[in-house]
C-alpha positions as CSV (number, residue, x, y, z in Angstrom):
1,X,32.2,-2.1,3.1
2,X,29.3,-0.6,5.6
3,X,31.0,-1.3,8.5
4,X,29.0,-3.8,9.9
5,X,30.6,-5.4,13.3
6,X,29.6,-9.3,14.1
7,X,27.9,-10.1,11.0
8,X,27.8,-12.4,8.4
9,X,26.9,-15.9,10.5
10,X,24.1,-17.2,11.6
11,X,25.0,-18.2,15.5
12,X,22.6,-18.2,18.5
13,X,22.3,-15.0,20.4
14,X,23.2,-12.5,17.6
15,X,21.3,-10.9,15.2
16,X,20.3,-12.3,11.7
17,X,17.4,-11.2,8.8
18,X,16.7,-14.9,7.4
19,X,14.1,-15.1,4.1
20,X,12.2,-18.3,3.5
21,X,10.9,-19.0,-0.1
22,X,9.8,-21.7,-2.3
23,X,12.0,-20.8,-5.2
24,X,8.7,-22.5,-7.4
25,X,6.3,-19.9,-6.4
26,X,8.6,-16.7,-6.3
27,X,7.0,-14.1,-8.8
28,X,4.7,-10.8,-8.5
29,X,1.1,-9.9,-7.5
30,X,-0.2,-8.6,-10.4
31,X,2.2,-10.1,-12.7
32,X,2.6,-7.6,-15.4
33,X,0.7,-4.2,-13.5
34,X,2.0,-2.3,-10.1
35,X,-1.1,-1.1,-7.3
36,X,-0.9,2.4,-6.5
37,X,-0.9,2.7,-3.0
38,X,-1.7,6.2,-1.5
39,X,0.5,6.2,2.3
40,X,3.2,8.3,1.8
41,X,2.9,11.8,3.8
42,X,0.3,14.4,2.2
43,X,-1.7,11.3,1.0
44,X,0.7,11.0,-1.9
45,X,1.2,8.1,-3.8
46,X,3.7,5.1,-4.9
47,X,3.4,2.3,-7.1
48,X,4.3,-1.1,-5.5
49,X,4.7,-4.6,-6.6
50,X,3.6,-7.3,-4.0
51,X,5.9,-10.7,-4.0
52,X,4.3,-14.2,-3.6
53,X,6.0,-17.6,-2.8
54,X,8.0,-16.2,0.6
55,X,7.4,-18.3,3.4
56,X,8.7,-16.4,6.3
57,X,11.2,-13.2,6.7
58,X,12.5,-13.5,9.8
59,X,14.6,-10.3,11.8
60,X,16.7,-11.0,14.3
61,X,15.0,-14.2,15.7
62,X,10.7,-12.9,15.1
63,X,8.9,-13.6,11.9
64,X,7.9,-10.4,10.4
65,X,5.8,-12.1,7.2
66,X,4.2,-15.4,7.2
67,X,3.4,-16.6,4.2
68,X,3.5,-13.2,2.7
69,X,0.9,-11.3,5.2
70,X,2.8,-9.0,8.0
71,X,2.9,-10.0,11.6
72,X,3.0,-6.6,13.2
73,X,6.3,-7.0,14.4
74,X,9.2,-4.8,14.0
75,X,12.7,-6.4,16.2
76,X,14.9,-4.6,13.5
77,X,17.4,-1.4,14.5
78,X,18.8,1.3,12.9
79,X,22.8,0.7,12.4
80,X,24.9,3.7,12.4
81,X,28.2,3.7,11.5
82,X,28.7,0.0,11.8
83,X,27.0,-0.1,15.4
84,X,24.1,-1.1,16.7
């Protein structure tokens, strides 16, 4: 439907986004409210609803979240038309 070439499996060498997570613990931080966080351009605002019970998202091979907190890296790629 997108396009997307050499997807679908998870095989050594290509890529792959892979998500972690203790089914027990999945749920939101707060569990009924949204934060308001103010880092969109002009200063403007969004509300947000943080997840708990992830253990690792992992793009193309690098863990981006451990145990919910952000590594710093970003290995993903914009695809365009099915390539990338």
């Amino acid at each position: 439907m997108a396009g997307l070439k050499n997807r679908g499996m998870l095989l050594e060498g290509q890529p792959a986004d892979v998500v972690v997570y203790d089914m027990e613990k999945l749920g939101t931080i707060p569990e009924h409210f949204y934060d308001t966080v103010y880092d969109l351009p002009g200063g403007d605002w969004r509300r947000v609803k943080r997840a708990r019970g992830y253990n690792y998202i992992i793009v193309n091979g690098r863990p981006t979240f451990v145990d919910g907190e952000q590594t710093g890296a970003t290995p993903g790629r914009l695809l365009r038309h099915g390539r990338g």
